[in-house]
C-alpha positions as CSV (number, residue, x, y, z in Angstrom):
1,X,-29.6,-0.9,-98.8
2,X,-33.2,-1.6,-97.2
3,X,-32.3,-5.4,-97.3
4,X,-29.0,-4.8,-95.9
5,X,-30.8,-3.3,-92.6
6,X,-33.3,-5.8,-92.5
7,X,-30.7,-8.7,-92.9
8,X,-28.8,-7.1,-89.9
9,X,-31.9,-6.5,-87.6
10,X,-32.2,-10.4,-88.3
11,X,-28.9,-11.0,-87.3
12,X,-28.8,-8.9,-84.3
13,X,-32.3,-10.5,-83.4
14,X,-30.7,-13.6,-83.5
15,X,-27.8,-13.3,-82.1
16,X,-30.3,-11.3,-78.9
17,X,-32.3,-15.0,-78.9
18,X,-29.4,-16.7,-79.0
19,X,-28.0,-14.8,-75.8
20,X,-31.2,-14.9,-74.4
21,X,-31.6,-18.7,-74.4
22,X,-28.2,-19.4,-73.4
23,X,-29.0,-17.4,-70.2
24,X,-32.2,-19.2,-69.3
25,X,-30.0,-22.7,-69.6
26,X,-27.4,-21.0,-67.6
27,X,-30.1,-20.1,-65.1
28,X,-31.6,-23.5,-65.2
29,X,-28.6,-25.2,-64.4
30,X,-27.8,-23.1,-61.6
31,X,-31.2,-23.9,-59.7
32,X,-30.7,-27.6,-61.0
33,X,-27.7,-27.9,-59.3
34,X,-27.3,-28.7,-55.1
35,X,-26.3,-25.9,-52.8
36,X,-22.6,-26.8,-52.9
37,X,-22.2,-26.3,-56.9
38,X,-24.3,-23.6,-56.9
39,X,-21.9,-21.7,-54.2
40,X,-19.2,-22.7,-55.8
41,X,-20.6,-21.6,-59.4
42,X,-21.3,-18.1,-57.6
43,X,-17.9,-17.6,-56.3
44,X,-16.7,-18.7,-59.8
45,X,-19.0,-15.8,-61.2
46,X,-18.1,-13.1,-58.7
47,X,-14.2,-14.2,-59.4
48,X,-14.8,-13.6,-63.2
49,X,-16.5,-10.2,-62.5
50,X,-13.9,-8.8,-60.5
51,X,-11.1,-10.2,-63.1
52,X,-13.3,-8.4,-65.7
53,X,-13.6,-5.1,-63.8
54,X,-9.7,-5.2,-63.4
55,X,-8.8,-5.9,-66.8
56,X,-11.3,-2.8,-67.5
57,X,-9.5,-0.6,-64.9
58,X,-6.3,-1.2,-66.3
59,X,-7.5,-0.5,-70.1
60,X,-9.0,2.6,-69.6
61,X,-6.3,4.1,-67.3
62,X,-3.6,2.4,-69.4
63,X,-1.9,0.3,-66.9
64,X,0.1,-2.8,-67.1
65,X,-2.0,-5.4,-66.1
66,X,0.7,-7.3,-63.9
67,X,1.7,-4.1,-62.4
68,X,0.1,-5.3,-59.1
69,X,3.0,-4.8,-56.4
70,X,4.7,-1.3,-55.8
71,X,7.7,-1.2,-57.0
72,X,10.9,-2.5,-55.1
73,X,12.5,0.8,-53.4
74,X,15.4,2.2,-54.7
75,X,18.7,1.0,-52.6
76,X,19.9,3.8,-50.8
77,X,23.7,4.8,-52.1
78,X,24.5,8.3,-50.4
79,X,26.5,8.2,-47.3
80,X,26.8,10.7,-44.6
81,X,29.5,13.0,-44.9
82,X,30.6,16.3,-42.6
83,X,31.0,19.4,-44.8
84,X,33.2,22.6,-42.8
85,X,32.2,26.6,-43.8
86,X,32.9,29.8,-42.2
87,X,29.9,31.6,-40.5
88,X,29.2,34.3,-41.9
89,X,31.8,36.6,-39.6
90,X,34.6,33.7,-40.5
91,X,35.0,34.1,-37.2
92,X,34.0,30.2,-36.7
93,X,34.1,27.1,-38.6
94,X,30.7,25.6,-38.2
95,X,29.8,22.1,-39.1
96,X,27.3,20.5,-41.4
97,X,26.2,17.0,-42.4
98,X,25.3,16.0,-45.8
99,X,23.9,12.5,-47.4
100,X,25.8,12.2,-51.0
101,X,26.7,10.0,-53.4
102,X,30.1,9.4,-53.5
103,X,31.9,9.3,-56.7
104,X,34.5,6.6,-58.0
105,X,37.8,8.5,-57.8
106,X,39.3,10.6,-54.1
107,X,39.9,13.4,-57.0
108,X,36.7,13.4,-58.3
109,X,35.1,13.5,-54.4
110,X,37.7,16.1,-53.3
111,X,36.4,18.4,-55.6
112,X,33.0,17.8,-54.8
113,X,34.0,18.3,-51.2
114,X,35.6,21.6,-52.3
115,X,32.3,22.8,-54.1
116,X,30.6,22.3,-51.0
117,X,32.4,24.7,-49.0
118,X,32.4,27.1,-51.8
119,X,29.0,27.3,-51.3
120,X,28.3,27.3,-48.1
121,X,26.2,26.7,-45.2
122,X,22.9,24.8,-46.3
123,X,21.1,26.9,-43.2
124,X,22.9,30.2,-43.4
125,X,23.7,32.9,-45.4
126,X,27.2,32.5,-45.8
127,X,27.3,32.5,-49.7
128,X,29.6,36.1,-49.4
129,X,33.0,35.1,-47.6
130,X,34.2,33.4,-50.9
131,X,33.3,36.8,-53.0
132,X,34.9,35.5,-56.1
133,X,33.4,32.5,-58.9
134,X,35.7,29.4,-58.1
135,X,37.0,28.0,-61.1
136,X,38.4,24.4,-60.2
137,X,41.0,23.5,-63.3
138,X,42.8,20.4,-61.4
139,X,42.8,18.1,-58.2
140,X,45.5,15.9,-57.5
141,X,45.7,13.4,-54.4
142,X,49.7,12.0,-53.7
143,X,51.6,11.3,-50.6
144,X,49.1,12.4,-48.7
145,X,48.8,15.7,-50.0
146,X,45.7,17.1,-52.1
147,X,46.3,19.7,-54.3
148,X,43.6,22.2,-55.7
149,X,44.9,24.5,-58.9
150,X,42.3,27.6,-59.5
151,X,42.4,29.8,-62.1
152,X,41.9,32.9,-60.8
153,X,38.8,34.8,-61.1
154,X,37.8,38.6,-60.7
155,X,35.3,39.2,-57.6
156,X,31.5,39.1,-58.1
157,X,29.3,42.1,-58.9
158,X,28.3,42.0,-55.5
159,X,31.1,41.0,-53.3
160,X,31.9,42.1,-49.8
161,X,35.1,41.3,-48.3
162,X,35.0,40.0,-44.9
163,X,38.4,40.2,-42.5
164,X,39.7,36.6,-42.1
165,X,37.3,35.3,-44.9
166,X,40.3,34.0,-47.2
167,X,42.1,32.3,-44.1
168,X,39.2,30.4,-43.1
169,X,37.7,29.0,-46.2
170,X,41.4,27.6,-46.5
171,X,40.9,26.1,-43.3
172,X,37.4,24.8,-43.9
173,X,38.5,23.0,-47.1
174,X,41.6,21.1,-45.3
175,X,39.2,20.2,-42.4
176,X,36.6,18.6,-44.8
177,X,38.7,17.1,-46.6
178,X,41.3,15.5,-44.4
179,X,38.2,14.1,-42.3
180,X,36.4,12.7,-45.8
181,X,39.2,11.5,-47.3
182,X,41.7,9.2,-45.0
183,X,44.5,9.1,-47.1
184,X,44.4,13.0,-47.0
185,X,46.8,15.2,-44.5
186,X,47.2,18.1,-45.8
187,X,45.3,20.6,-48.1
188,X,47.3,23.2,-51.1
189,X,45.5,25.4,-53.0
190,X,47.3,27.1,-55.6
191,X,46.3,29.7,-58.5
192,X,46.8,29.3,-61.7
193,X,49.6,26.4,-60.3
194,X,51.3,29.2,-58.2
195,X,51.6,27.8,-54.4
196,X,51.0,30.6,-51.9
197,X,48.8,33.3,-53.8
198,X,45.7,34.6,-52.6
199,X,42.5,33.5,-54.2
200,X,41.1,37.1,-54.2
């Protein structure tokens, strides 16, 4: 064991004498050389450093090293639609733009569209004038007709019934979804497939 140590001091002494020297020719070179190569042997020395200090950087905070650029940005797919709710009296239709993705099928958006009024006015509290949970079973879009089948639902813990409420969230669905959807003239909402029944 004691030679092992003193066979590695003598290596490592070495290999310190071996650095040592290679420095001092590297050091006599440089002042050998004209001002031009030496600049030019500076800036190469400088260049290495930084490259050094970079590959460092991205070791210890374990990033890709040719993650120099930020990223591409996303491309922006939402468009700007106009959403229709009752104020809170349903007194008034007010209206509201919002920036969605649109899905692939008019049946698949008109529901979306029909959520959005079910829910309400982003920047008022008009959550209560549809007082019952909306359960959409169907859409269909023909002729120019779109036709949404509820099942019907008992009212929430909480409901309060305004005057009118039923009669303008109708109206507020066919507005937003006529405007959204071209090929759309005319809104039905049925329950449980029954055509004039009242959603609560």
């Amino acid at each position: 064991m004691k030679h092992f140590f003193i066979n590695s001091a003598g290596t490592i002494k070495s290999y310190i004498h071996a650095a040592a020297g290679a420095l001092r020719n590297l050091v006599s070179s440089y002042y050998a050389k004209n001002r031009k190569d030496r600049t030019r042997m500076m800036v190469l020395f400088i260049t290495l450093l930084i490259l050094v200090d970079y590959l460092m950087f991205c070791y210890h905070t374990d990033k890709n090293i040719f993650n120099i650029f930020p990223s591409i940005p996303p491309i922006e797919f939402r468009n700007t639609i106009n959403v229709y709710v009752p104020d809170a009296t349903a007194q008034n239709i007010m209206k509201e733009t919002r920036r969605v993705q649109l899905p692939d099928s008019s049946e698949d958006f008109a529901g979306m569209l029909f959520q959005f009024v079910v829910k309400g006015s982003h920047y008022d509290n008009t959550s209560h004038i549809v007082p019952v949970r909306t359960d959409l079973r169907k859409v269909w879009i023909f002729n120019g007709l779109c036709v949404f089948d509820l099942a019907l639902a008992p009212l929430k813990d909480d409901a309060i019934l305004v005057a009118g409420a039923q009669e303008a969230f109708r109206s507020a669905v066919e507005k937003t979804v006529c405007e959204n959807i071209s090929s759309v003239k005319h809104v039905e909402i049925l329950v449980n497939g029954i055509p004039g029944t009242r959603i609560w």
